[in-house]
C-alpha positions as CSV (number, residue, x, y, z in Angstrom):
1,X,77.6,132.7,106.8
2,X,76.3,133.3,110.4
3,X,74.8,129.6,110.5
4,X,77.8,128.3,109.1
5,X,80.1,130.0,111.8
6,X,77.6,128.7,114.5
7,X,78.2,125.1,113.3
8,X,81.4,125.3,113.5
9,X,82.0,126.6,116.7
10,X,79.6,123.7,118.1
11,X,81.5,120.9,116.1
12,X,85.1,122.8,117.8
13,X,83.4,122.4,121.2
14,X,82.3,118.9,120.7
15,X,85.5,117.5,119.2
16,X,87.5,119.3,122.4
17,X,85.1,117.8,124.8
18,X,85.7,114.4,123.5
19,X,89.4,115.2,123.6
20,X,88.9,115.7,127.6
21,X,86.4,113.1,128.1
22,X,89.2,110.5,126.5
23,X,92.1,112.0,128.6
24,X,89.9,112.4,131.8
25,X,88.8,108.9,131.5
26,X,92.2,107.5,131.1
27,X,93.8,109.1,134.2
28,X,90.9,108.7,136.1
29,X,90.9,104.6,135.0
30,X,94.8,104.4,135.5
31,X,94.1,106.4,139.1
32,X,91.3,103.6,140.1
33,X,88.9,106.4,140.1
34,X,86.7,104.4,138.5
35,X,85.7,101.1,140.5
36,X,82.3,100.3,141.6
37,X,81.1,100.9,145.1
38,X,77.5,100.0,145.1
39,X,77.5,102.3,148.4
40,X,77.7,105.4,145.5
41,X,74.2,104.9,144.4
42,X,70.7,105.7,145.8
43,X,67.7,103.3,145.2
44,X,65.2,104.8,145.5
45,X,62.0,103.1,145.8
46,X,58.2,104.6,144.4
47,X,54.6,103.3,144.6
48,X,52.5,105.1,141.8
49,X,49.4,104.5,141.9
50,X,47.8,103.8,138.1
51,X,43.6,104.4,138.4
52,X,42.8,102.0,135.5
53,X,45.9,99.4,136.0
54,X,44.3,95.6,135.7
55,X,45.2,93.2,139.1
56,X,46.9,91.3,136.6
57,X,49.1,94.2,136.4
58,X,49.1,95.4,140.2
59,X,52.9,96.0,141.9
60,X,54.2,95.8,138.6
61,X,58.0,96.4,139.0
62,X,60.0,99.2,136.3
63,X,63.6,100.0,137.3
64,X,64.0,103.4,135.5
65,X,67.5,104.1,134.8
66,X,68.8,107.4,133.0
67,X,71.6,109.2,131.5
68,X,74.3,106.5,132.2
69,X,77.1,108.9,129.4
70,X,79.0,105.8,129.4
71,X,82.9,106.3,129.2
72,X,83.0,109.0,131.5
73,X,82.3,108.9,135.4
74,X,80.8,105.5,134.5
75,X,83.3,102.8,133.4
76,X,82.9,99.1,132.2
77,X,83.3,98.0,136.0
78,X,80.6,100.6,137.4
79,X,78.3,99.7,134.5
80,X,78.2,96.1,135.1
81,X,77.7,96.6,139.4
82,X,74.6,99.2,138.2
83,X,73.1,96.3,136.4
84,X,73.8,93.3,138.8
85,X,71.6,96.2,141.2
86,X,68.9,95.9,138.5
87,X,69.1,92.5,138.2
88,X,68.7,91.8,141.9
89,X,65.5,93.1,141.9
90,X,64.0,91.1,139.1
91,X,62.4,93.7,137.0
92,X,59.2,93.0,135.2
93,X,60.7,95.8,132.8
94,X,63.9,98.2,132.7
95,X,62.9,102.0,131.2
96,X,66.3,103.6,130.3
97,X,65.4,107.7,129.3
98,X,68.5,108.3,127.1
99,X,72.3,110.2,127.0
100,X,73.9,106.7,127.3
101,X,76.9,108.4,126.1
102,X,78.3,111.9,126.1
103,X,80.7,113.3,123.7
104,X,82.8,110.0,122.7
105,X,81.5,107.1,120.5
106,X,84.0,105.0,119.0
107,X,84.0,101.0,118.2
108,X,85.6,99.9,121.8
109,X,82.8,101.9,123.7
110,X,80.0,100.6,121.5
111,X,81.2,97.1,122.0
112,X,81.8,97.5,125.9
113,X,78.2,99.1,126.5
114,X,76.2,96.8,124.3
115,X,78.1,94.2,125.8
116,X,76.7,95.3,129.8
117,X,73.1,96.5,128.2
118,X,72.6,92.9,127.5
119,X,73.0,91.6,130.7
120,X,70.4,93.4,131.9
121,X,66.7,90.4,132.7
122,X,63.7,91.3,133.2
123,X,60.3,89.7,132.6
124,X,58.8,91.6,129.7
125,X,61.6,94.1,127.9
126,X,64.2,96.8,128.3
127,X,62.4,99.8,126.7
128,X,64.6,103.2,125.8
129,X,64.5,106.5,124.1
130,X,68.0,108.5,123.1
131,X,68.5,111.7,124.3
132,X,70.1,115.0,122.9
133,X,74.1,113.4,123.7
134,X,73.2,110.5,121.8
135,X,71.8,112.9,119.0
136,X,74.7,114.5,119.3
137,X,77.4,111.4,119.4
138,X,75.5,109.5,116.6
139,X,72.0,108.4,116.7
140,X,71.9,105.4,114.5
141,X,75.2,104.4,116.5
142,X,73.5,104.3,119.8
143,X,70.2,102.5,118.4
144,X,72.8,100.0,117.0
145,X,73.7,99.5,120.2
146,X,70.6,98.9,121.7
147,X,69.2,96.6,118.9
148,X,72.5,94.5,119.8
149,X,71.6,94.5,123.5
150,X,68.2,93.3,122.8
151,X,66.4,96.5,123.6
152,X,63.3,97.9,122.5
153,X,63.7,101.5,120.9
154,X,60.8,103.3,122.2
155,X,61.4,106.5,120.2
156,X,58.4,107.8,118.5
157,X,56.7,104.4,119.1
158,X,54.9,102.2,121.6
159,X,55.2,98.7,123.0
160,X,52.1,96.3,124.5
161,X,52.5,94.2,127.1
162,X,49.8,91.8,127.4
163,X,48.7,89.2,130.5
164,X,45.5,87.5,130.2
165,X,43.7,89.8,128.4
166,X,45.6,93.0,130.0
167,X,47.1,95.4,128.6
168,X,50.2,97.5,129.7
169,X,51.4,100.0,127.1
170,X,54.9,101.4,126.7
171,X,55.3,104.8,124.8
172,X,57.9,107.1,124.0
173,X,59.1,110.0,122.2
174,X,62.7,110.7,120.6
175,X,64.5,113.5,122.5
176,X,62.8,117.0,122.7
177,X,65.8,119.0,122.8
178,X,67.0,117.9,119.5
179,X,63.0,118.5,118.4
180,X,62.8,114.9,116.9
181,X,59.9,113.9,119.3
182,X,56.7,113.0,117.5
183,X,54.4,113.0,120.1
184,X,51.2,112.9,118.0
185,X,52.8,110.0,115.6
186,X,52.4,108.3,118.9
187,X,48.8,109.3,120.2
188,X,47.8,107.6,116.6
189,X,49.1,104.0,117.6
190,X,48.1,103.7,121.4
191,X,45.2,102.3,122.1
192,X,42.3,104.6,123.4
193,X,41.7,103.2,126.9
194,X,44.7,100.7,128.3
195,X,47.3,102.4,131.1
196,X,50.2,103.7,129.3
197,X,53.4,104.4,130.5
198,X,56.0,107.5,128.9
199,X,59.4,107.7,128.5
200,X,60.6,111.0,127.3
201,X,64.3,112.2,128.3
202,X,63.3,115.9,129.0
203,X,61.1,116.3,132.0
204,X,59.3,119.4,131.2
205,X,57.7,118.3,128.0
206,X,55.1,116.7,130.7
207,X,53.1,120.3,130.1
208,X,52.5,118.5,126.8
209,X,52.2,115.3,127.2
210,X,49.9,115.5,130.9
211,X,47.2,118.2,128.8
212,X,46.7,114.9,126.3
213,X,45.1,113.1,129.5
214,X,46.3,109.7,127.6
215,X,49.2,108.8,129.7
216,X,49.5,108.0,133.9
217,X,53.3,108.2,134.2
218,X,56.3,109.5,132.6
219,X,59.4,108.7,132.9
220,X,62.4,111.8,132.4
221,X,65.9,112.4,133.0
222,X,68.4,115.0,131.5
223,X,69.0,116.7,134.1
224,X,70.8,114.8,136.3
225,X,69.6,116.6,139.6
226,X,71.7,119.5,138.7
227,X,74.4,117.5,140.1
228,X,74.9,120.2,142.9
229,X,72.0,120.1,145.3
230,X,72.0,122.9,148.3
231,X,69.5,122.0,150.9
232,X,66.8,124.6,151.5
233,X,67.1,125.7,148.2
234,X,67.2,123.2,145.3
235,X,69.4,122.9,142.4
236,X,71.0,125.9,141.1
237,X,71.8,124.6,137.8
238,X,68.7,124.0,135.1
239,X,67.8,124.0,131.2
240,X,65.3,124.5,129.4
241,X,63.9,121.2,129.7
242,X,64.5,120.9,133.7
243,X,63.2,124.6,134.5
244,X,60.1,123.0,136.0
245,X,60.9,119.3,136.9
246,X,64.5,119.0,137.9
247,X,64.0,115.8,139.9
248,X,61.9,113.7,142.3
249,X,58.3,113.0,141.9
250,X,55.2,115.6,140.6
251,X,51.8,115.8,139.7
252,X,51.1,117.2,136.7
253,X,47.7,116.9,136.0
254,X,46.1,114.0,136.0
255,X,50.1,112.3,135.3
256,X,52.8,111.4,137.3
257,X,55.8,112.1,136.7
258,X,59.3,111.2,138.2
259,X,62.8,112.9,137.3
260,X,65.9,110.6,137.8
261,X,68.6,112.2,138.7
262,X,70.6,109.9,136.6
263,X,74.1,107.5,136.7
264,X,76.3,109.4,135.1
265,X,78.0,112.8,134.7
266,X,78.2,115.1,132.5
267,X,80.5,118.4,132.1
268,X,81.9,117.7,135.7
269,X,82.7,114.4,137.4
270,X,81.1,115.6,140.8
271,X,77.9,115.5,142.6
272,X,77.2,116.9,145.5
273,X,73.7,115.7,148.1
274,X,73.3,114.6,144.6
275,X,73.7,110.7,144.5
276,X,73.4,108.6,141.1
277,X,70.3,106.9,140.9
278,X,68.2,103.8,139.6
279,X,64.4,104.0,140.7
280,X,62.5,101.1,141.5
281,X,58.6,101.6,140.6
282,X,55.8,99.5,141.8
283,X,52.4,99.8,139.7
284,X,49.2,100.1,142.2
């Protein structure tokens, strides 16, 4: 009875969230609130250094994009100007760490966003993971989505990139939150010695993954920066999964591991000293 009454409070909440997300968004579109101003978003630009990365491999280029929760503060227009950004830089890969969409998934917004997804080039592969809004919007949805914009679903699973005998692996987990991550289904398929890369959409599940000593960087969002940042004294607003890594670069371990702020927004279309983000990565 208890469990029951829980569940259906949570569906009450979603279905009224997507009620405001769809009004929101049409006022704000009708207002031009939603036009793209590439002035609006930080690059941000990183050098992490990989110990056993092969020269074939060396200044290797990941944009790492996160947490776009298409249809709200980002709109068809802003999409397509965050991936003519991307493109610009001629990627050898694009990670994407999950929530591409919040709390409305109908036909029009899974045809606009796998229409924009594809656009995006690269050398070697668009590599994703979903996170707990896409759990929550539809999962198989959103991997339709990305298997019709040509990219690779990372969850639970790795990917090999190979140059002249090199190897480069791509991992990831599904999202944590939603506890769907399988992070020792994917410790059984990568190989024992080649640099491997993580994407996981909650940040602080690097405690787990850096005390398995098997991968040199992860790649996390979910947290969005808090949106609000108050110099002097951080972010105010954190999870469960952001407690310990709510954005920027860390050590943890022997890992790296970087926190995008993200492109989108979530409850409230507002960030303050809190700029959406796409992170450009070199490999050393």
């Amino acid at each position: 009875m208890i469990a029951a009454y829980g569940e259906a409070r949570q569906d009450f909440s979603y279905n009224l969230r997507s009620k405001i997300q769809r009004v929101a968004s049409n006022f704000a579109s009708k207002s031009g609130w939603r036009s793209f101003n590439p002035q609006d978003f930080q690059i941000r630009h990183l050098r992490v250094n990989i110990p056993n990365l092969a020269p074939v491999f060396h200044n290797y280029l990941i944009v790492h994009i996160s947490d776009i929760h298409y249809g709200q503060w980002v709109s068809s227009e802003r999409l397509e100007g965050i991936i003519t950004l991307i493109n610009q830089n001629h990627p050898d890969a694009v990670a994407i760490t999950g929530d591409f969409v919040s709390y409305l998934l109908n036909k029009s917004i899974e045809d606009e966003l796998a229409a924009q997804l594809k656009k995006l080039q690269t050398k070697d592969g668009v590599f994703a993971v979903l996170g707990n809004h896409d759990h929550w919007a539809g999962a198989q949805r959103v991997k339709d989505i990305l298997k019709k914009s040509n990219i690779i679903d990372l969850d639970n699973d790795i990917y090999e990139i190979n140059r002249e005998g090199f190897k480069l692996i791509f991992a990831g987990v599904d999202s944590v939150m939603m506890k769907k991550a399988q992070l020792d289904q994917v410790l059984e398929k990568i190989p024992p010695k080649d640099p491997a890369i993580l994407l996981v959409h909650e940040p602080d599940f690097a405690l787990t993954t850096a005390s398995t000593k098997r991968f040199n960087l992860q790649l996390s969002g979910h947290s969005h920066g808090g949106q609000f940042y108050i110099p002097g004294l951080g972010t105010p607003f954190r999870d469960n999964y952001t407690l310990h890594y709510p954005h920027g670069l860390y050590n943890v371990g022997d890992m790296t591991l970087f926190t995008n702020t993200g492109l989108g927004t979530n409850s409230y279309w507002l960030r303050i000293n809190c700029p959406p983000q796409i992170a450009t990565i070199n490999l050393v």
